[in-house]
N, C-alpha and C positions, 0 to 999 in steps of 0.2 A: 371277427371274434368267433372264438369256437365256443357249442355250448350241447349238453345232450336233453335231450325231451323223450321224457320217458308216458306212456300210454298208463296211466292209474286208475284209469276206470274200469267199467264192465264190460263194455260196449265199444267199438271202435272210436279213432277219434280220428280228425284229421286238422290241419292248420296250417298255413301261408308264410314261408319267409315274408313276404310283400307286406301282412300286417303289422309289424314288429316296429319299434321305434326309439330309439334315441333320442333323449333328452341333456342338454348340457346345460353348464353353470349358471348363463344367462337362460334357461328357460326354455330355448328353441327347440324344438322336434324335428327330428329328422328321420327319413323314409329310410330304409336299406337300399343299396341298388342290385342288392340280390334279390333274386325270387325263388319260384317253385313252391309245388302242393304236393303236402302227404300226407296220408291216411296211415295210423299205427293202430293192430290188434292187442287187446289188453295187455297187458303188463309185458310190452316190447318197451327199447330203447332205441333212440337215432341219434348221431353225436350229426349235428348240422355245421354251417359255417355261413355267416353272415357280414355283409363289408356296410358301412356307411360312409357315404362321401360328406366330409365337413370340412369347414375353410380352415386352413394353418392355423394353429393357434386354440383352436376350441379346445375344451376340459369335458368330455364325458361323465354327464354326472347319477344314469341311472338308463336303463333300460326297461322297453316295458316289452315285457311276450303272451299275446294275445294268442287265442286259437281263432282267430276270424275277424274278420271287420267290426261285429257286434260286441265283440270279448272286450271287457272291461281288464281282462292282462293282469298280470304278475310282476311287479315291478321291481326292479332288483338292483341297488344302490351300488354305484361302480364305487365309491369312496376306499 
């Protein structure tokens, strides 16, 4: 999945493909098997790219994009 993550604060920012997660129909989360860290100065953009390994058949049913392990994410409804 492609996606861009643009820097809206003041202040730098930085965030983990690694944190990111996949959630489908039945509920299940899933890790990326992508990684890497990057730190973006205000009001830049990164268009990123992200893979999840899920079994045949699954239904992606939302995404969530944290900036960190602590990040409570942005969750964003694949429907």
């Amino acid at each position: 999945m492609k996606f861009t993550v643009t820097n809206v604060a003041k202040e730098p920012k930085s965030y983990s493909l690694s944190s990111q997660r996949l959630i489908d129909g039945e509920g299940r989360e899933f890790e990326p098997i992508s990684s890497g860290h990057t730190s973006l100065n205000p009001g830049f953009s990164e268009e990123e790219s992200i893979a999840f390994d899920v079994p045949k058949g699954t239904t992606p049913k939302l995404v969530i994009f944290k900036s960190g392990f602590f990040s409570s994410g942005a969750r964003v409804n694949l429907d």
